[in-house]
N, CA, C and O of each residue as an XYZ file, in Angstrom:
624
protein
N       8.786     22.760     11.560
C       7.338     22.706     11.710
C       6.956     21.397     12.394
O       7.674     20.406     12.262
N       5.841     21.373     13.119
C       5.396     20.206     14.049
C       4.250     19.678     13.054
O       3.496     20.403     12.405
N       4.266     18.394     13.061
C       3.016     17.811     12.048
C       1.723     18.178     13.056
O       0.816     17.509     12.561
N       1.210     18.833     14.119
C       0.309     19.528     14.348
C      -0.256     20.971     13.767
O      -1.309     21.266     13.203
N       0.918     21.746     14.156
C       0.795     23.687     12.812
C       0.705     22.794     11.609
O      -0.122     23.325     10.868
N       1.136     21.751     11.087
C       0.923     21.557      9.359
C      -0.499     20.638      9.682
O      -1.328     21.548      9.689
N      -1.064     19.718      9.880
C      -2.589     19.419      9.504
C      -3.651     20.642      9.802
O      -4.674     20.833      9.144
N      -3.115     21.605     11.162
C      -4.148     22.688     11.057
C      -3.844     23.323      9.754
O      -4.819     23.465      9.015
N      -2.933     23.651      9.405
C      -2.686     24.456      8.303
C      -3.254     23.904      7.138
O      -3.621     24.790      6.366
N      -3.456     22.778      6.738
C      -3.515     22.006      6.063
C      -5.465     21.881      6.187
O      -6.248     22.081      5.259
N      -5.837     21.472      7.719
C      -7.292     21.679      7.483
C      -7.857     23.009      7.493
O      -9.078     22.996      7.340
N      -7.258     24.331      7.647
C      -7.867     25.558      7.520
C      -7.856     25.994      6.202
O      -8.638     26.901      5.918
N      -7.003     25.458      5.180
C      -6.868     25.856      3.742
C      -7.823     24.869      2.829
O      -8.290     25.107      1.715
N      -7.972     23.684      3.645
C      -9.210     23.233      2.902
C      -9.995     23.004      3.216
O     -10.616     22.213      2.506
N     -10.418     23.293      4.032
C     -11.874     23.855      5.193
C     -12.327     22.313      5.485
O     -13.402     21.841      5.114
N     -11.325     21.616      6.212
C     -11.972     20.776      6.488
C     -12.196     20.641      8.220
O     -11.281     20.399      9.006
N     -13.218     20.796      8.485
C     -13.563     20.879      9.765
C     -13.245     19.420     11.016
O     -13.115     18.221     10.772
N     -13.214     19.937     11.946
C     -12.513     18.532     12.807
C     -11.563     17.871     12.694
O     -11.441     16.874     13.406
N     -10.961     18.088     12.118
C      -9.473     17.410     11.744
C      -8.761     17.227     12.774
O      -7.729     17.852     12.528
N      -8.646     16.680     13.954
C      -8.001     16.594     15.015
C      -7.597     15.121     15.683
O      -8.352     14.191     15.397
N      -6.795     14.922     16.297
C      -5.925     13.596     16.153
C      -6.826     13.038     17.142
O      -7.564     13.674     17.894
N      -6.664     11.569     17.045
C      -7.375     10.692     18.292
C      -6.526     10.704     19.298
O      -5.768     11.645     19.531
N      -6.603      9.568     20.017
C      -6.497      9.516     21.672
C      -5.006      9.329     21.114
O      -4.178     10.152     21.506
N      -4.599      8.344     20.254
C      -3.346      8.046     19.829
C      -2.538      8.935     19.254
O      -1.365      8.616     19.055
N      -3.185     10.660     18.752
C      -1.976     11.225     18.193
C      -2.158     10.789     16.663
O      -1.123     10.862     16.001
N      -3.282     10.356     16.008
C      -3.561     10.002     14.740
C      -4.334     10.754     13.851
O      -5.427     11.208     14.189
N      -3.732     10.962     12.463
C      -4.768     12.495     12.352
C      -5.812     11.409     10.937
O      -4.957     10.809     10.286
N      -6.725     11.190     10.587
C      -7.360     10.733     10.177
C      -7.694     11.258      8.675
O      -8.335     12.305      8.778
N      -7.517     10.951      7.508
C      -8.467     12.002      6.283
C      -9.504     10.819      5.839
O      -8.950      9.722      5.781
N     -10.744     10.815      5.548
C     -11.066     10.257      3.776
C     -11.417     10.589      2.942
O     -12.460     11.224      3.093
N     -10.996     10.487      1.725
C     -11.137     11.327      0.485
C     -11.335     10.575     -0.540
O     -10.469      9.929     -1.130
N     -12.893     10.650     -0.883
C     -13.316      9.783     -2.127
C     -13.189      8.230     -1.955
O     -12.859      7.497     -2.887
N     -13.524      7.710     -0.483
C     -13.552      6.370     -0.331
C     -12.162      5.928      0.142
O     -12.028      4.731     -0.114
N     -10.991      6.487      0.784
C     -10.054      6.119      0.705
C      -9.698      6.563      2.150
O     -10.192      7.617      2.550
N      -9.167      6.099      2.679
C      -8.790      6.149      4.260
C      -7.188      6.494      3.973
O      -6.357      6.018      3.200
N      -7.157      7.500      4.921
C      -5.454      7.791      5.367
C      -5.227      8.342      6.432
O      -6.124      9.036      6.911
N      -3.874      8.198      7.181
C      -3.509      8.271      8.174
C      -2.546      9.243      8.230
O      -2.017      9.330      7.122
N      -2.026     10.098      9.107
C      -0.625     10.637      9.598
C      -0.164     10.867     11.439
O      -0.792     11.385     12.363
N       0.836     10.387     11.395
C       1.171     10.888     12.902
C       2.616     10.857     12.597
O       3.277     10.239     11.762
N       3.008     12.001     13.839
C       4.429     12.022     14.507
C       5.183     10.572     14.398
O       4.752      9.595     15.012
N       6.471     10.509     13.476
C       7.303      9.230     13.982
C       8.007      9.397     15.087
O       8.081     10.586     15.400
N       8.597      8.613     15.858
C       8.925      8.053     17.334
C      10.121      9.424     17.518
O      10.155     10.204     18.469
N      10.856      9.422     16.555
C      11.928     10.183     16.324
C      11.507     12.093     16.458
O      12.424     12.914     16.434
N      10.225     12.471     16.573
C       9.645     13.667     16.350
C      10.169     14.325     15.267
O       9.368     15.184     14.899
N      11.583     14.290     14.311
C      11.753     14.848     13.520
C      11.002     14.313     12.001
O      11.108     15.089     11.051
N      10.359     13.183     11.818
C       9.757     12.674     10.718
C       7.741     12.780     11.108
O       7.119     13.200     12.084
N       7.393     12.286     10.044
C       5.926     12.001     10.364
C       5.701     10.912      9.150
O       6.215     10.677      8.057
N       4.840     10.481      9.811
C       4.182      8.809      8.684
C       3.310      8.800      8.045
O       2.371      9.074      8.793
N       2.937      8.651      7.042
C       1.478      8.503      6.123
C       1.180      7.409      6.063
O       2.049      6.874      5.375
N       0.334      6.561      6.415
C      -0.022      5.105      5.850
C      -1.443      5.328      5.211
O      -1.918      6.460      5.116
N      -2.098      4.202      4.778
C      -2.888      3.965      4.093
C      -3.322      2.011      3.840
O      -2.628      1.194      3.234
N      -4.252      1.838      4.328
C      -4.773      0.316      4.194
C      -4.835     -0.004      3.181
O      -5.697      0.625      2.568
N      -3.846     -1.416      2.063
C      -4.331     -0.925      0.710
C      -5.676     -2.055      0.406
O      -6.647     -1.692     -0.258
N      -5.556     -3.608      1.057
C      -6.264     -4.432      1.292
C      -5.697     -5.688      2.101
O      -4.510     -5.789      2.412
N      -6.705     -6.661      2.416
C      -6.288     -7.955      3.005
C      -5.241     -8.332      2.093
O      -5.052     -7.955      0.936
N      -4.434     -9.335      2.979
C      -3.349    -10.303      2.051
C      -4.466    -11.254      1.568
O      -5.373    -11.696      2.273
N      -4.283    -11.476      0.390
C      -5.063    -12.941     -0.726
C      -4.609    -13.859      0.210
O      -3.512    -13.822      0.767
N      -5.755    -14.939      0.414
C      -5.542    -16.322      0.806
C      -4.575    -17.040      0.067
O      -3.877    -17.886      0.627
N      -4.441    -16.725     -1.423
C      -3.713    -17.852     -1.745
C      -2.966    -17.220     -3.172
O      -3.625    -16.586     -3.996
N      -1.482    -17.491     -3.336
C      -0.587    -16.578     -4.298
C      -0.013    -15.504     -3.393
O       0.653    -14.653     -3.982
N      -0.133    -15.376     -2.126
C       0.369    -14.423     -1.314
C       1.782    -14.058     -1.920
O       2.057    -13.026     -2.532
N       3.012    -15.606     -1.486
C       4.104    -15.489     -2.339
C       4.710    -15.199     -3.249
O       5.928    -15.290     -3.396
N       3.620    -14.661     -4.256
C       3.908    -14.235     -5.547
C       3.636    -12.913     -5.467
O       4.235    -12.247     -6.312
N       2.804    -12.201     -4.598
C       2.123    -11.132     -4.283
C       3.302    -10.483     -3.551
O       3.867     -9.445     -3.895
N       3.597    -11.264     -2.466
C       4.733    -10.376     -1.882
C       6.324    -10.488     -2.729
O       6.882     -9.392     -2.679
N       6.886    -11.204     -3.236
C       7.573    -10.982     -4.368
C       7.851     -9.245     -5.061
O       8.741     -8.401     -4.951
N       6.531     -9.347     -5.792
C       5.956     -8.208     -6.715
C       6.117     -6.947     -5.819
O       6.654     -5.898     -6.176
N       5.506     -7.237     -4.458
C       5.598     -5.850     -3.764
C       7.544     -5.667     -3.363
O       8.153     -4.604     -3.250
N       7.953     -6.686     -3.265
C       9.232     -6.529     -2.551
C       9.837     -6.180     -4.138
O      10.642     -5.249     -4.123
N       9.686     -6.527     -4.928
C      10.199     -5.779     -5.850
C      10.016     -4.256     -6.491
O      10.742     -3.561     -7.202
N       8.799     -4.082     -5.945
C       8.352     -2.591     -6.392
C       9.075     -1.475     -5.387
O       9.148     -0.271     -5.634
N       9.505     -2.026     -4.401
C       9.905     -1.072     -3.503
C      11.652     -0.888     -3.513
O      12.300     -0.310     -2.641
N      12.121     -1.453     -4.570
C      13.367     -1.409     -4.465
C      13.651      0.066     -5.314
O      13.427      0.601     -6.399
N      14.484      0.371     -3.652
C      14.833      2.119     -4.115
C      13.723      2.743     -4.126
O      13.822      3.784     -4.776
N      12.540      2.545     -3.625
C      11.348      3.889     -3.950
C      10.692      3.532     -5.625
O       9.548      3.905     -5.885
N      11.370      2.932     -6.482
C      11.232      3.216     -7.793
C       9.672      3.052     -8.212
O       8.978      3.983     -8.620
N       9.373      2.126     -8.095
C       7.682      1.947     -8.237
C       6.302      2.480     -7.126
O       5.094      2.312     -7.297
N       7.016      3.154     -5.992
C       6.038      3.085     -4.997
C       6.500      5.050     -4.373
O       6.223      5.526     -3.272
N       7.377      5.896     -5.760
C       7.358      7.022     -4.918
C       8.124      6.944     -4.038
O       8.325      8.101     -3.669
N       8.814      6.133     -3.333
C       9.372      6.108     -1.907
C       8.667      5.733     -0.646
O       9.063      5.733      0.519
N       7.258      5.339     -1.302
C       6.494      4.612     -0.041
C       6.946      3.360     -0.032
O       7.624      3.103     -1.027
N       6.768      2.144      1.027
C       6.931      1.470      1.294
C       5.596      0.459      1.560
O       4.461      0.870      1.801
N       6.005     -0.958      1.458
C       4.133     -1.596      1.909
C       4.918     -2.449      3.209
O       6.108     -2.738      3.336
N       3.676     -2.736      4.160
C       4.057     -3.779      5.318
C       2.706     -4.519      5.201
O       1.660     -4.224      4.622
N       3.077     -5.569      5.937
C       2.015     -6.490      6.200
C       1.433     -6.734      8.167
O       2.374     -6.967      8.926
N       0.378     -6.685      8.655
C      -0.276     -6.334      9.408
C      -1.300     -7.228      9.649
O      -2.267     -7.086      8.901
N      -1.378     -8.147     10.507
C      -2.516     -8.848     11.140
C      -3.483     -9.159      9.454
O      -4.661     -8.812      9.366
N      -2.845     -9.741      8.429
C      -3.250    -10.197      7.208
C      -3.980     -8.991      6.537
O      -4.942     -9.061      5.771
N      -3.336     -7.875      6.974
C      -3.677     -6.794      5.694
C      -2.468     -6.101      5.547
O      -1.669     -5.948      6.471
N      -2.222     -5.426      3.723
C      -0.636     -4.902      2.916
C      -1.295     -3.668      3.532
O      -2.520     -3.543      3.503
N      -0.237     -2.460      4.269
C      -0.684     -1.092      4.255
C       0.580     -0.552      3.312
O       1.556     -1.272      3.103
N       0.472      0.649      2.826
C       1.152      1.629      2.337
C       1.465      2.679      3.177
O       0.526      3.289      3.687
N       3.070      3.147      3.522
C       3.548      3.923      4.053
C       4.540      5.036      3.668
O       5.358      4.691      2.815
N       4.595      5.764      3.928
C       5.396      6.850      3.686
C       6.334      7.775      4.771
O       5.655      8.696      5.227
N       7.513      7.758      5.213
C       7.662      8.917      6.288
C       8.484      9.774      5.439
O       9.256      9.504      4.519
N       8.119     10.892      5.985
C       8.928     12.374      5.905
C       9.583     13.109      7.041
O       9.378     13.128      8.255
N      10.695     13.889      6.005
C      11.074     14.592      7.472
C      10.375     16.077      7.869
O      10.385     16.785      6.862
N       9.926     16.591      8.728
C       8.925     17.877      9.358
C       9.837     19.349      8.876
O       9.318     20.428      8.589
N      11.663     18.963      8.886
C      11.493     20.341      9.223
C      12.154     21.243      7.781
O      12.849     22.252      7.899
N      11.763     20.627      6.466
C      11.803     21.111      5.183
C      10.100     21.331      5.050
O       9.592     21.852      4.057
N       9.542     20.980      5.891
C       7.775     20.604      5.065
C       7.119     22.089      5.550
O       7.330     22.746      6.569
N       6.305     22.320      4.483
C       5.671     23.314      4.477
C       4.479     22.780      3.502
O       4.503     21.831      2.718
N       3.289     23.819      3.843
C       1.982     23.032      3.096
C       1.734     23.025      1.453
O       0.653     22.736      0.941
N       2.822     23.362      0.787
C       2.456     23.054     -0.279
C       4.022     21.616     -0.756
O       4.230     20.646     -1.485
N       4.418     22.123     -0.133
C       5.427     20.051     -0.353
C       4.457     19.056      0.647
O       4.548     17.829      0.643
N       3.525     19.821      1.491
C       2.939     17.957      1.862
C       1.732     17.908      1.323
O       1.137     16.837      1.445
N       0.990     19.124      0.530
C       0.436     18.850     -0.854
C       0.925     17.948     -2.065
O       0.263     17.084     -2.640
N       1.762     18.200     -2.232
C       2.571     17.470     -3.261
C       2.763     16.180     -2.796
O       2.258     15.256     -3.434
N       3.209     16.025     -2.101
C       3.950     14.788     -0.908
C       2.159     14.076     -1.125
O       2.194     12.991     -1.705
N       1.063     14.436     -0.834
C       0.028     13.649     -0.588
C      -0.863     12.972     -1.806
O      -1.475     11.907     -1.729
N      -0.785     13.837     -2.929
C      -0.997     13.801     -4.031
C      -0.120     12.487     -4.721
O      -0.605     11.578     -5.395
N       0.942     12.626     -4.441
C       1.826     11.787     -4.907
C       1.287     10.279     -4.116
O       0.833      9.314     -4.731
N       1.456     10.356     -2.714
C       1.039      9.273     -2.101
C      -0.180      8.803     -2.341
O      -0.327      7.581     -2.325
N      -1.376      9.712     -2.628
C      -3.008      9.104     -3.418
C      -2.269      8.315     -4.290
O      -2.038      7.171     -3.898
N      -1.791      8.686     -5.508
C      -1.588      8.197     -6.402
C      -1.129      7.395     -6.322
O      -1.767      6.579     -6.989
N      -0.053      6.800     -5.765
C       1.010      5.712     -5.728
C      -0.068      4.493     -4.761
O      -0.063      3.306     -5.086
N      -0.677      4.854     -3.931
C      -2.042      4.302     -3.424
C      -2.893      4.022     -4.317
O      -3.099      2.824     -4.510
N      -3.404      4.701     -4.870
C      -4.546      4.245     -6.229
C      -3.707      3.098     -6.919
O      -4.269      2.004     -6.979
N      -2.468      3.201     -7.435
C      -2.258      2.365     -8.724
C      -1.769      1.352     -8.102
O      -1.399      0.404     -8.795
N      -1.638      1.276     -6.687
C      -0.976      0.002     -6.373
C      -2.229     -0.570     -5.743
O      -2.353     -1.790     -5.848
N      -3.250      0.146     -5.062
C      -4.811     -0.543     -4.677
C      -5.457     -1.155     -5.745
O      -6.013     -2.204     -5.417
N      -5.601     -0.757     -7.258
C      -5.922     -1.342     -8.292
C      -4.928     -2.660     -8.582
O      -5.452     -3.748     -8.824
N      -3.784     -2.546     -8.553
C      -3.156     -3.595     -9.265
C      -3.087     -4.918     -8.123
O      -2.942     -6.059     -8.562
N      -3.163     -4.753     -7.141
C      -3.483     -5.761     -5.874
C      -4.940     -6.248     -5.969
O      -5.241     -7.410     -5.697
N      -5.852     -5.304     -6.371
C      -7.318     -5.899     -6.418
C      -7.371     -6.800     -7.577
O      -7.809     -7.947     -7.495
N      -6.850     -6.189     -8.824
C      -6.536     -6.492    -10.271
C      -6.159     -8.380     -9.665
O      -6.910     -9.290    -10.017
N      -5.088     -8.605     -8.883
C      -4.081     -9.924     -8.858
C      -4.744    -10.338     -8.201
O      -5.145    -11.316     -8.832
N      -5.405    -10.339     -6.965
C      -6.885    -10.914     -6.479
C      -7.798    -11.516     -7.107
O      -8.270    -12.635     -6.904
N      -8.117    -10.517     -8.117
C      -9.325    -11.183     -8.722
C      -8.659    -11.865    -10.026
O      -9.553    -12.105    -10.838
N      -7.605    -12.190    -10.419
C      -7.252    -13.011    -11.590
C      -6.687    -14.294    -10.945
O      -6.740    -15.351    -11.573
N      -6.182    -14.239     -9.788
C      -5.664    -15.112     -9.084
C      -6.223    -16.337     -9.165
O      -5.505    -17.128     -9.776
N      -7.523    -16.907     -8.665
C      -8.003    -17.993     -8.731
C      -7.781    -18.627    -10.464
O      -7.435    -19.770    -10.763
N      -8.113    -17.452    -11.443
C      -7.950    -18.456    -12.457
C      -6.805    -19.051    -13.213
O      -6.799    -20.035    -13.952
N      -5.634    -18.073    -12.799
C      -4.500    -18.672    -12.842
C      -3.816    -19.485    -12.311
O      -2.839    -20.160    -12.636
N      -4.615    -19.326    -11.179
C      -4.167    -20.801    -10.115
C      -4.550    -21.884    -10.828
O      -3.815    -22.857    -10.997
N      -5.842    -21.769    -11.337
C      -6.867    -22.718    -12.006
C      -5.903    -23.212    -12.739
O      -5.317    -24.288    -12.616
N      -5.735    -22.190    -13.678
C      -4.905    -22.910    -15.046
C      -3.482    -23.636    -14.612
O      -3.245    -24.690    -15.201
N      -2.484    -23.168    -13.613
C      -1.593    -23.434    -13.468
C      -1.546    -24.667    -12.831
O      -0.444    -25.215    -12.809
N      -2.911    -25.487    -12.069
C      -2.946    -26.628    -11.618
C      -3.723    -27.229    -12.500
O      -4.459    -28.049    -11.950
N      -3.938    -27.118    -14.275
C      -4.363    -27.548    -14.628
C      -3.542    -28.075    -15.967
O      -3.776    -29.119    -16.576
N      -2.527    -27.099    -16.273
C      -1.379    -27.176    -16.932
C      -0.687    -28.613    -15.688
O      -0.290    -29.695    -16.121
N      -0.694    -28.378    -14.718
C       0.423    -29.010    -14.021
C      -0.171    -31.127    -14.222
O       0.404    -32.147    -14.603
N      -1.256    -30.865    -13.815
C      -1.948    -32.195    -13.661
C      -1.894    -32.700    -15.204
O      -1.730    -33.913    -15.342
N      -2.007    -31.945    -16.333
C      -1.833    -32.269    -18.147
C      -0.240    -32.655    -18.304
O       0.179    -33.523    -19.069
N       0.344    -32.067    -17.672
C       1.579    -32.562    -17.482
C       2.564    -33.625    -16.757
O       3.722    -33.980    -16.977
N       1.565    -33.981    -15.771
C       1.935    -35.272    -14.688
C       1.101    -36.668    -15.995
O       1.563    -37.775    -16.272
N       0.083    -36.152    -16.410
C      -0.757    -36.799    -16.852
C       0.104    -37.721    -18.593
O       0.131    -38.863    -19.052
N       0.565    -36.574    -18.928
C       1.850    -36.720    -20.496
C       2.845    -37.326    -19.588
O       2.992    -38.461    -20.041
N       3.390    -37.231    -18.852
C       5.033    -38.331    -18.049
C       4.665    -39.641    -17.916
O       5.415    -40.614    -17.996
N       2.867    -39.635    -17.603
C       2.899    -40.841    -16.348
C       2.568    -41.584    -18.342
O       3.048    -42.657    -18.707
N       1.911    -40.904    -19.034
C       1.514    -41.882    -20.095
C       2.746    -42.227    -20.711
O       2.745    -43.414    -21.039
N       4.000    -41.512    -21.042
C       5.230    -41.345    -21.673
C       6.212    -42.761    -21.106
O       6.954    -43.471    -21.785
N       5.926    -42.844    -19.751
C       6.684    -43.497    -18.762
C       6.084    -44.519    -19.546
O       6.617    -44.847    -20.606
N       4.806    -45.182    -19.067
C       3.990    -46.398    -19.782
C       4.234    -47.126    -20.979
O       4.117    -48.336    -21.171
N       4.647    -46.080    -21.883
C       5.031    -46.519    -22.877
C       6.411    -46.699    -23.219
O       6.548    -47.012    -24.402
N       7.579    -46.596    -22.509
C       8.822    -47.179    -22.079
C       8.874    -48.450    -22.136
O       9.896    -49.043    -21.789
């Protein structure tokens, strides 16, 4: 099957009208606030799913990408998607191969990928927004602690 017969197939069963690729060969969905992507990989026998999950954080990035490079070992936390980083935004990706797929495995296949998208878009927003105060604390622990040596030293 060509990932063209499967998005028609795919937009005639759920009546979604216009579904048709851009200039690039990009087939576009959004569903409930959520942007996703599919096109042909280079190879024509696969196709790609991505998904924007957010900007990289200004600051804890390193710890951020850590976490993701660990979630992706083996598929285990991410389904078998994968994340990249992009002109300072994490996307979520997925490829498959075309010629097992039929429309109810890239039902499944998409469902799975929402999901693995949802819980990893929450837990990135989640480390965003706790970030500053752990930074907080952790340069505040750090300076209480320069602060106990330098008095410790003194009293030597």
């Amino acid at each position: 099957m060509k990932l063209a017969e499967l998005m028609a197939e795919f937009a005639e069963k759920f009546g979604i009208d216009g579904f048709v690729p851009d200039k690039d060969d990009v087939y576009h969905l959004d569903a409930d606030g959520m942007a996703f992507a599919f096109a042909d990989a280079e190879d024509g026998a696969h196709f790609v799913i991505w998904a924007e999950v957010c900007p990289v954080p200004p600051e804890g990035r390193e710890r951020l990408y850590d976490i993701l490079m660990q979630s992706m070992f083996m598929g285990q936390q991410t389904s078998g998607a994968y994340f990249s980083v992009h002109d300072g935004t994490i996307y979520l990706h997925q490829i498959e191969a075309l010629a097992d797929m039929n429309l109810e495995r890239f039902k499944v296949l998409l469902e799975k990928f929402i999901s693995t998208y949802e819980t990893w878009h929450a837990s990135i927003t989640d480390f965003n927004s706790v970030l500053p105060e752990l930074t907080q604390k952790v340069q505040e622990q750090e300076l209480e602690s320069r602060s106990f040596e330098a008095m410790s030293l003194m009293r030597v």
